[in-house]
Backbone as a printed PyTorch tensor [residue, N CA C, xyz], in Angstrom:
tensor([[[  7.4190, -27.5710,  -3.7360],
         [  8.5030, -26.9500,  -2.9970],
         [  7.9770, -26.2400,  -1.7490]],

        [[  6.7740, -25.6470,  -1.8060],
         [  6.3790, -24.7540,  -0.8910],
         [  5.8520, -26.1760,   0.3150]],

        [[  5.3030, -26.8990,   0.0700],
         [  4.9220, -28.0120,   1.4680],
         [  6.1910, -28.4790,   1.9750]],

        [[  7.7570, -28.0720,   1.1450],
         [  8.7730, -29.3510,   1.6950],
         [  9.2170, -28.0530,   2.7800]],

        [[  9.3150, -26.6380,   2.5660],
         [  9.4650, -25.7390,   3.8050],
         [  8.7850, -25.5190,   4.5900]],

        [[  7.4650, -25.3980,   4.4280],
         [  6.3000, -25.3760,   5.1270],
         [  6.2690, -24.2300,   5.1160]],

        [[  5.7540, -23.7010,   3.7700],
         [  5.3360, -22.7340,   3.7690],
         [  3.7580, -22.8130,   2.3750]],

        [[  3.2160, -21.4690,   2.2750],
         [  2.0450, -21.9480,   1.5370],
         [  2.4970, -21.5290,   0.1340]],

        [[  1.9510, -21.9240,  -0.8890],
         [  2.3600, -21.5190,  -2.2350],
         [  2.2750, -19.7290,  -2.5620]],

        [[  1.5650, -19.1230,  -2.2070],
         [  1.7370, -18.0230,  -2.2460],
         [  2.7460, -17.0160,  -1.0270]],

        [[  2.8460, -17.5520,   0.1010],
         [  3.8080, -17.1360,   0.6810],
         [  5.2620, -17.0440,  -0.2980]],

        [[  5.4180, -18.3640,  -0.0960],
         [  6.5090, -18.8910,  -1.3040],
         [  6.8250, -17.5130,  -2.3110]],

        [[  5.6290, -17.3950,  -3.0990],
         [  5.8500, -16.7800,  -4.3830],
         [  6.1730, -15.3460,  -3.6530]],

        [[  5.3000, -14.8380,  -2.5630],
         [  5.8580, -13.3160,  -1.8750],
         [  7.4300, -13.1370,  -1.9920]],

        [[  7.9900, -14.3480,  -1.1510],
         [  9.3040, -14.8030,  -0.7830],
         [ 10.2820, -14.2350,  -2.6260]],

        [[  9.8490, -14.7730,  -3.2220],
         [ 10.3630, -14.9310,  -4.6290],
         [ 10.5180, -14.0150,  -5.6510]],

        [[  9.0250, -12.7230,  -5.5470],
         [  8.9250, -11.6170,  -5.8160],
         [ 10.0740, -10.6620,  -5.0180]],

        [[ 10.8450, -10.5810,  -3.9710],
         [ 11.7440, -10.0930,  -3.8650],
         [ 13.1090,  -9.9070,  -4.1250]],

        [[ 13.4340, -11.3920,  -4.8810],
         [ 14.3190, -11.0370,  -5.6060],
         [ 14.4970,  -9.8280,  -6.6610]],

        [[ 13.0960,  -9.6030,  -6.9740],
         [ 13.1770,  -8.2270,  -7.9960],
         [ 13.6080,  -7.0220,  -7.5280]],

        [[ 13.8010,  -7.2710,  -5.9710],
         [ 14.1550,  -6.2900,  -5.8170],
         [ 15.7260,  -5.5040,  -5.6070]],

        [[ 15.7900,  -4.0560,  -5.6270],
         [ 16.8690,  -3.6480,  -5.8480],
         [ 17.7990,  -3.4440,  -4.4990]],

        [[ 19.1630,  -3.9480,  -4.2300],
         [ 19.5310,  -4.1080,  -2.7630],
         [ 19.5090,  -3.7420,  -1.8880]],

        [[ 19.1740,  -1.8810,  -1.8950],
         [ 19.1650,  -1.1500,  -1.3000],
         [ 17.5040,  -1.1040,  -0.2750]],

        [[ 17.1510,  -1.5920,  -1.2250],
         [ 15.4220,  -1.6630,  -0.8530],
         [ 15.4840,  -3.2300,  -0.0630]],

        [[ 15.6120,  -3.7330,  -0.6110],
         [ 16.1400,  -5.4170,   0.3840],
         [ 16.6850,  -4.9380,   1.3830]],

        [[ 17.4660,  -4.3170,   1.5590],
         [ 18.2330,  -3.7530,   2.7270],
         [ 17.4140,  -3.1670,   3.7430]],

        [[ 16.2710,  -2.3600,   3.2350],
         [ 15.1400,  -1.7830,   4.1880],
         [ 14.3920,  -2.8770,   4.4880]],

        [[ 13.9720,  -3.5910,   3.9780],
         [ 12.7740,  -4.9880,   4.2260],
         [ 14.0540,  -5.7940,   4.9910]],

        [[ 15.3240,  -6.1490,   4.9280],
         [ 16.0610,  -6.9770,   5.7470],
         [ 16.2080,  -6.3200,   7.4750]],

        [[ 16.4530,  -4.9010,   7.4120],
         [ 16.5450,  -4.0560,   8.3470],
         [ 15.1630,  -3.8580,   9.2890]],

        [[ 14.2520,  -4.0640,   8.4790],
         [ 12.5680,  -4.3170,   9.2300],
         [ 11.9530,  -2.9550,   8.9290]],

        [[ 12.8100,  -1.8710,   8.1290],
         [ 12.1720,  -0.3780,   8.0220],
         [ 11.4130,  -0.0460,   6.8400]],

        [[ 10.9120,  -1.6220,   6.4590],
         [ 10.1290,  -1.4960,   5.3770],
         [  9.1820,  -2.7920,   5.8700]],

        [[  7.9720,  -2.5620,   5.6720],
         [  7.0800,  -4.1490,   6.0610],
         [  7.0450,  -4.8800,   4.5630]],

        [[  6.9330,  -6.1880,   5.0820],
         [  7.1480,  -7.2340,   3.8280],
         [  6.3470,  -7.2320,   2.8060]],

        [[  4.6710,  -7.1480,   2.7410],
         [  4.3110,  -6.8530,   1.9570],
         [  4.3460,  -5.7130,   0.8900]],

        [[  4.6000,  -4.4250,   1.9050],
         [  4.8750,  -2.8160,   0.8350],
         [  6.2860,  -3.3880,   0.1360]],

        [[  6.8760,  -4.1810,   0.2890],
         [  7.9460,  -4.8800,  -0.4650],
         [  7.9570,  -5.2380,  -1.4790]],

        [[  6.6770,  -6.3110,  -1.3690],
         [  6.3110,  -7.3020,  -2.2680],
         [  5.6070,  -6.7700,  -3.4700]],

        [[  4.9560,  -5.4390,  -3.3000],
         [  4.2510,  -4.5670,  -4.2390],
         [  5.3530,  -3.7210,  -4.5670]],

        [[  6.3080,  -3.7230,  -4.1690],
         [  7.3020,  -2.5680,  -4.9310],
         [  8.7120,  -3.5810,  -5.7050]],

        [[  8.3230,  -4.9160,  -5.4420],
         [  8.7360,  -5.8690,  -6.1420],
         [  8.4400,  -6.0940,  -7.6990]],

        [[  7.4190,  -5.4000,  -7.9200],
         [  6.8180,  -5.4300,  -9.2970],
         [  6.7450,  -4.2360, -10.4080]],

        [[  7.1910,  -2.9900,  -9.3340],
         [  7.8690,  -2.0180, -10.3570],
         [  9.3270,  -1.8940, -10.8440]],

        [[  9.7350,  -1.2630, -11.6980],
         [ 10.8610,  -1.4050, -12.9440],
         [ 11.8080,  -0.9620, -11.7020]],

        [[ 13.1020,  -1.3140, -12.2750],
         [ 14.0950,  -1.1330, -10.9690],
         [ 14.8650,   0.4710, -11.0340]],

        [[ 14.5680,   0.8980, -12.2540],
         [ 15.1160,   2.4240, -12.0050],
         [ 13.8660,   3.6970, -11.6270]],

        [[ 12.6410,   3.3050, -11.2830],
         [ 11.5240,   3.5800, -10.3780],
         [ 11.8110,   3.0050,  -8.5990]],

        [[ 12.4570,   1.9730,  -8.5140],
         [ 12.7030,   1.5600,  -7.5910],
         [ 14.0490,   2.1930,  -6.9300]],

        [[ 14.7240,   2.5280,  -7.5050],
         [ 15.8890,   3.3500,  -7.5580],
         [ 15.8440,   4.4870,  -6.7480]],

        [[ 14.6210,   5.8470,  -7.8010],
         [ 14.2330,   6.7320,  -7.1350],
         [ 13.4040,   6.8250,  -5.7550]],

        [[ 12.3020,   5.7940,  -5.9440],
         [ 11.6900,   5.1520,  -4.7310],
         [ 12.5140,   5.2460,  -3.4890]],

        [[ 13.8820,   4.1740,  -3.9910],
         [ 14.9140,   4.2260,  -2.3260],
         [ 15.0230,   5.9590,  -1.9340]],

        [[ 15.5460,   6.3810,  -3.2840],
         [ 15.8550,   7.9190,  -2.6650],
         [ 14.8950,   8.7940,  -1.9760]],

        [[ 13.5770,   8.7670,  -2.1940],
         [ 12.7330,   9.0870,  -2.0370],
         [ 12.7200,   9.1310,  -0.4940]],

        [[ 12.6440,   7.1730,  -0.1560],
         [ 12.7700,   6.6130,   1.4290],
         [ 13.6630,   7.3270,   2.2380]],

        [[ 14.6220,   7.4320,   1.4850],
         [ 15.6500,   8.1380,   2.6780],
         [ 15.7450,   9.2900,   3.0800]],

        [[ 14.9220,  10.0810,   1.8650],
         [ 14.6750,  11.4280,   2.6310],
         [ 13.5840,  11.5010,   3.7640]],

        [[ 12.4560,  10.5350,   3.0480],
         [ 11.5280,  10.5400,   3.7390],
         [ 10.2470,   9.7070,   4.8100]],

        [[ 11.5380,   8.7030,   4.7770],
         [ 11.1390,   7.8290,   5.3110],
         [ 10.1210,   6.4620,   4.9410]],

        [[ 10.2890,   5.6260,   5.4880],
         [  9.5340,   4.2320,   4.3610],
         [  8.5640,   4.6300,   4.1810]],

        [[  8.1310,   4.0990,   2.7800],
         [  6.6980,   4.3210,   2.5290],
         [  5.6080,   3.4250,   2.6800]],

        [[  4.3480,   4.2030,   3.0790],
         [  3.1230,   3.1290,   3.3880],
         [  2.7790,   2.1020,   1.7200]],

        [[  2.4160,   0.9900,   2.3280],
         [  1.1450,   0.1040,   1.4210],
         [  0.4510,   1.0610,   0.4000]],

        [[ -0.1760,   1.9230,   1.0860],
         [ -1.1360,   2.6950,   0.0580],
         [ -0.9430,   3.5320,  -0.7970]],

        [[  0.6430,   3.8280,  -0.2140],
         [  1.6530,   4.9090,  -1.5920],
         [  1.8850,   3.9630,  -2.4580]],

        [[  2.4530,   2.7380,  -2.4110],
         [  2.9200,   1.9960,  -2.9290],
         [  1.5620,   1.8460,  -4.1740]],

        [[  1.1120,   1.3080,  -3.9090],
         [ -0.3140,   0.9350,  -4.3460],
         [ -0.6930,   2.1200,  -5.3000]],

        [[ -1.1040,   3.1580,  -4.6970],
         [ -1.1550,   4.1680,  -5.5810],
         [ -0.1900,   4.4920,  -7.0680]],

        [[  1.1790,   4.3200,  -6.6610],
         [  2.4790,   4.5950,  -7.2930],
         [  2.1100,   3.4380,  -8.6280]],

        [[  1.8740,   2.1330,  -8.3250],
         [  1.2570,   1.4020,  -9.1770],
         [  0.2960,   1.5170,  -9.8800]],

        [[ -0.8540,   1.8350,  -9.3640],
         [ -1.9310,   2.2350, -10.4590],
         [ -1.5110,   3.6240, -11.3320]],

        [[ -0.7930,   4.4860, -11.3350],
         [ -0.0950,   5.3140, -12.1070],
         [  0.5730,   4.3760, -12.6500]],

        [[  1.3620,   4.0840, -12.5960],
         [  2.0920,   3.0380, -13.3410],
         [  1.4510,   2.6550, -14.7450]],

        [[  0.4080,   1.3790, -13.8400],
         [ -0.8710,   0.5670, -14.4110],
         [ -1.4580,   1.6420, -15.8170]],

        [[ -1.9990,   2.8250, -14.9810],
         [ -2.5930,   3.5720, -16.5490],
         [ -2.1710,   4.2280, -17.0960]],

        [[ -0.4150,   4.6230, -17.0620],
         [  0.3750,   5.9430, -17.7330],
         [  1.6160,   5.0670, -18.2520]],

        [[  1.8940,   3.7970, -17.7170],
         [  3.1300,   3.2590, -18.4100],
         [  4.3130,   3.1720, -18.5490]],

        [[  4.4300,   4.9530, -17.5030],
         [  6.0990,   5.3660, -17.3770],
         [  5.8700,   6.2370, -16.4860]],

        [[  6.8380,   6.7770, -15.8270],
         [  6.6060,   7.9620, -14.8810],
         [  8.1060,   8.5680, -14.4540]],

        [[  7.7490,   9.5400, -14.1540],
         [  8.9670,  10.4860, -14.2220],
         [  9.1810,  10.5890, -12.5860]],

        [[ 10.3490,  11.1180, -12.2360],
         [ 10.8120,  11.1770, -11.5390],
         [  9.9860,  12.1740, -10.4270]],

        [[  9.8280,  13.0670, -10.6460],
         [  9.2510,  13.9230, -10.3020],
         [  7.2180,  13.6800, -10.3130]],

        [[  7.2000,  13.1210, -11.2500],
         [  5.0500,  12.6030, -11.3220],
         [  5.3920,  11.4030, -10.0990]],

        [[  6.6500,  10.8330,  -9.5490],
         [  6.6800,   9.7730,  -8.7610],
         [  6.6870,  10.4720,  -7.4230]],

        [[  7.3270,  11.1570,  -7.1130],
         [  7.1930,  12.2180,  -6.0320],
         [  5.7580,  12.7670,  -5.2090]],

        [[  5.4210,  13.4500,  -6.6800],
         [  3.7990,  14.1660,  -6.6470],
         [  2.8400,  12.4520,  -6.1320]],

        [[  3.0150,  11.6830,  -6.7150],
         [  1.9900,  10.7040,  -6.4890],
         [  2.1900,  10.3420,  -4.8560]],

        [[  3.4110,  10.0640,  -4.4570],
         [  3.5990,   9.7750,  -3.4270],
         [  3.3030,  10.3210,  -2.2430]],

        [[  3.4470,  11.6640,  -2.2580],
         [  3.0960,  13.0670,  -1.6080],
         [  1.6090,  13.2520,  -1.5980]],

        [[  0.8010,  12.6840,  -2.5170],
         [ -0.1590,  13.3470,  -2.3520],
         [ -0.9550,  11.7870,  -1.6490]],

        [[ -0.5550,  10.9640,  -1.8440],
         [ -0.8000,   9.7340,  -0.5710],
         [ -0.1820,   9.4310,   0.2230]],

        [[  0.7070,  10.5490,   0.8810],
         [  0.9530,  10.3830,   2.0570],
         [  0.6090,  10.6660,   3.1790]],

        [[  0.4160,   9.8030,   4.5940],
         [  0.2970,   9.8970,   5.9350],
         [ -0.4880,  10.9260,   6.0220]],

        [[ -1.5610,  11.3810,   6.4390],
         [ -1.6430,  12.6930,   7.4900],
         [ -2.3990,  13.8010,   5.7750]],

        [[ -1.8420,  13.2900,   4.5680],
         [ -2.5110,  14.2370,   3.5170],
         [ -4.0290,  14.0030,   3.9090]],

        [[ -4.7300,  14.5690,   3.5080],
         [ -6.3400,  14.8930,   3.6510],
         [ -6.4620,  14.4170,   2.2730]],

        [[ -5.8770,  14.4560,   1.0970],
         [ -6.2810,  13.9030,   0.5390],
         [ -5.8780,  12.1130,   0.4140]],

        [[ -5.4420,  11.5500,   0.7680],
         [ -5.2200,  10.1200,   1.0580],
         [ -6.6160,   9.4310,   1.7060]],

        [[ -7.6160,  10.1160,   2.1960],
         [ -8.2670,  10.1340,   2.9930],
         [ -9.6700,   9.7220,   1.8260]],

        [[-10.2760,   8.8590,   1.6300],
         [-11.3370,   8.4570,   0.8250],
         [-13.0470,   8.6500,   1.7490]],

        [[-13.4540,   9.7090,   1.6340],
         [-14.8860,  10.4680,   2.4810],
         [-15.8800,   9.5370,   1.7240]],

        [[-16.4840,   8.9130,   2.7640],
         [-17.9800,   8.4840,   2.1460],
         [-19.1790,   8.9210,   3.0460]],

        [[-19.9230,   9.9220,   2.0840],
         [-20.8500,   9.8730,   2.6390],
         [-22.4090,   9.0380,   2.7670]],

        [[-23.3120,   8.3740,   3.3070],
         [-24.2940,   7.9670,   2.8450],
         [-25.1740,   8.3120,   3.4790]],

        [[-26.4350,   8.6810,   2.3520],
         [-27.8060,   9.2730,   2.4730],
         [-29.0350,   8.5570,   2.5290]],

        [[-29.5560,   8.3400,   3.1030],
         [-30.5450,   7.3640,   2.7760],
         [-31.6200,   7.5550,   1.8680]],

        [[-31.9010,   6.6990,   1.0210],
         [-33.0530,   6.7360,  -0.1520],
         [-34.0660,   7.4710,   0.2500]],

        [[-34.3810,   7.1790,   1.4100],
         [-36.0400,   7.5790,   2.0480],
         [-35.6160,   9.1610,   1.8030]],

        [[-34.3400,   9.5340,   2.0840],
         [-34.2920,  11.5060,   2.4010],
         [-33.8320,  12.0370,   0.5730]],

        [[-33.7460,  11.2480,  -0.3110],
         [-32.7740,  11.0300,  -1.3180],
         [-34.7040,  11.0560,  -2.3840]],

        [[-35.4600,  10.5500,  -1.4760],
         [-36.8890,  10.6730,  -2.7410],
         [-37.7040,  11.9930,  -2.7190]],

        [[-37.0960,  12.1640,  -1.4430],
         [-37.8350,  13.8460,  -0.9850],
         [-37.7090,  14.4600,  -1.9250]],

        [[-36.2420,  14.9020,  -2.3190],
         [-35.8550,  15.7140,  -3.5370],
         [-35.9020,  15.3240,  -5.2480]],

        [[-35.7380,  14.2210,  -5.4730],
         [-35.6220,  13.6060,  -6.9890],
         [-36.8150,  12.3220,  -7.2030]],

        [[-37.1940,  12.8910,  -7.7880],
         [-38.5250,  12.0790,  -9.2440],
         [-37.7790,  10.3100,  -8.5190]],

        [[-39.0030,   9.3860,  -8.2640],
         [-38.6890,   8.1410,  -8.6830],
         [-38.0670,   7.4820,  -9.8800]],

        [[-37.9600,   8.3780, -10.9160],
         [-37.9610,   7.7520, -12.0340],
         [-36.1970,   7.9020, -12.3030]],

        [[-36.1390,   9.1320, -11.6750],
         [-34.1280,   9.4480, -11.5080],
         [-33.2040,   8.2990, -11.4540]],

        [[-32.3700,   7.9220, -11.8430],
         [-30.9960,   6.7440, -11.8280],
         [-30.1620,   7.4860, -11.0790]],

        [[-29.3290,   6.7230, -10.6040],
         [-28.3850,   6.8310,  -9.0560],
         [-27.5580,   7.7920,  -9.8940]],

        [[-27.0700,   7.8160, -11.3230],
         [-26.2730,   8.8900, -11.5360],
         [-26.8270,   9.8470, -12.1470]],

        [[-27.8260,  10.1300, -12.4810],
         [-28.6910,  11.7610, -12.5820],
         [-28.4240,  12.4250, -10.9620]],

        [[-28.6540,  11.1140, -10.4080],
         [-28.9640,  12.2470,  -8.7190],
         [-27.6160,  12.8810,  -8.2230]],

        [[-26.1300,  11.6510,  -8.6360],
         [-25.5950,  11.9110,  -8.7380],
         [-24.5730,  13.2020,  -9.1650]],

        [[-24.9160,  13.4430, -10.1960],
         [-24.5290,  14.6300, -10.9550],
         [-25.1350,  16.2200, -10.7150]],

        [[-26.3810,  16.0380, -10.1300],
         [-27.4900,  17.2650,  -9.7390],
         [-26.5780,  17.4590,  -8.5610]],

        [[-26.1110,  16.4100,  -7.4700],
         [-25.8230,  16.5690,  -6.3580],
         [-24.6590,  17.7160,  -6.6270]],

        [[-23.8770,  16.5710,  -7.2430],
         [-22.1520,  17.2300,  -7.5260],
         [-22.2360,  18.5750,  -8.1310]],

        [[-23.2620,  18.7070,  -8.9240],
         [-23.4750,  20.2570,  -9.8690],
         [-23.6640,  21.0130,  -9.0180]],

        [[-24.7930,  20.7940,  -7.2950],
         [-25.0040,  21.9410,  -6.6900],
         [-23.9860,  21.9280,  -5.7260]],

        [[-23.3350,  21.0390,  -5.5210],
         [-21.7050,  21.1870,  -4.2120],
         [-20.8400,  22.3360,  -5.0860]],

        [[-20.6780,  22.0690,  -6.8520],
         [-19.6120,  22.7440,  -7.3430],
         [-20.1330,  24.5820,  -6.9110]],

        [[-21.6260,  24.6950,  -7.6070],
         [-21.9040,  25.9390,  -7.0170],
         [-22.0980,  26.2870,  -5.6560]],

        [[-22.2770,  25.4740,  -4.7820],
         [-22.0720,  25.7720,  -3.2880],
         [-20.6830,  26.0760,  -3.4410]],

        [[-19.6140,  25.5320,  -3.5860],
         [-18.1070,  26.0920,  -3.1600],
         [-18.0160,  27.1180,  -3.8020]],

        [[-18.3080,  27.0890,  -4.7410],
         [-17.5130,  28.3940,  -5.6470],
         [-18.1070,  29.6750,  -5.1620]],

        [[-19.8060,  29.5760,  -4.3310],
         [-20.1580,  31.3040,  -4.0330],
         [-19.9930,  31.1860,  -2.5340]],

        [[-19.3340,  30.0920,  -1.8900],
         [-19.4950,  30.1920,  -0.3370],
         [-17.8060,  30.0330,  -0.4670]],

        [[-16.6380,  29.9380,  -1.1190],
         [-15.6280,  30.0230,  -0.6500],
         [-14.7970,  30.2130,  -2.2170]],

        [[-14.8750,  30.9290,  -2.9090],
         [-14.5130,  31.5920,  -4.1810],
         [-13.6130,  30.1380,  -4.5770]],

        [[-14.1180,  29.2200,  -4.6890],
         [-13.3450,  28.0210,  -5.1760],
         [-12.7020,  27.0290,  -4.5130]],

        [[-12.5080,  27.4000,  -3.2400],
         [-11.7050,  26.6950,  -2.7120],
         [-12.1870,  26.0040,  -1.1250]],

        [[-12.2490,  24.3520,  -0.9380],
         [-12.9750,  23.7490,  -0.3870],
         [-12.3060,  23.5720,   0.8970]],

        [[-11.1060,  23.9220,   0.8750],
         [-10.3920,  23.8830,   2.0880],
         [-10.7430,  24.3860,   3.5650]],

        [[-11.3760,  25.6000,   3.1260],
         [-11.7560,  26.2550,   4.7970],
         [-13.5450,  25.9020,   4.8250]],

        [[-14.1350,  24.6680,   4.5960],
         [-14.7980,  24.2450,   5.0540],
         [-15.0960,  23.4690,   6.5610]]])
């Protein structure tokens, strides 16, 4: 079916995954105030999640790919979600949050042997690291990492 439109088999199936969706939300992806793929991933959650979702949109405007995404892997490891844990998830991957924001830092081995035994595994060094950041914050800003 997908070669007689000319389209590719997984396009196709994108196309098809939207029927799951609920009209109001079709209505945003028909209107263009939703992009097709954040569609296609919100095609696959339950429709009274999708429900709140719209409400959500309209207060606050469409949501990115990566909320979406997120909203799913909650999903994925909790099974159900409340109205309100749907909110919090969303909020806290949204636009402009600092936390949405995934920091990598990298150190190089050569500065990484200075301090730890050859014999150390990536997560001993690991954990020494994280143990002395927790006591760095807690006596340089009584807990709180924000006004760094």
């Amino acid at each position: 079916m997908a070669n007689q439109i000319g389209e590719s088999r997984n396009q196709l199936h994108k196309y098809l995954r939207l029927t799951e969706l609920i009209p109001d939300i079709l209505n945003l992806l028909d209107t263009k105030a939703l992009a097709l793929m954040t569609a296609v991933d919100i095609s696959h959650i339950d429709k009274e999640v999708q429900a709140w979702l719209y409400e959500y949109m309209r207060e606050n405007g469409a949501c990115k790919s990566f909320q979406i995404i997120a909203l799913r892997e909650y999903l994925k490891e909790n099974g159900a979600i409340t109205q309100m844990a749907m909110i919090k998830v969303l909020n806290e991957n949204m636009p402009g949050n600092s936390k949405d924001r995934t920091r990598v830092i990298k150190i190089p081995q050569k500065k990484l042997c200075e301090y730890f035994p050859a014999f150390f595994a990536r997560t001993q060094m690991g954990n020494i690291i994280f143990k002395l950041l927790e006591e760095w914050k807690n006596e340089n800003n009584g807990g709180e990492a924000d006004g760094v």
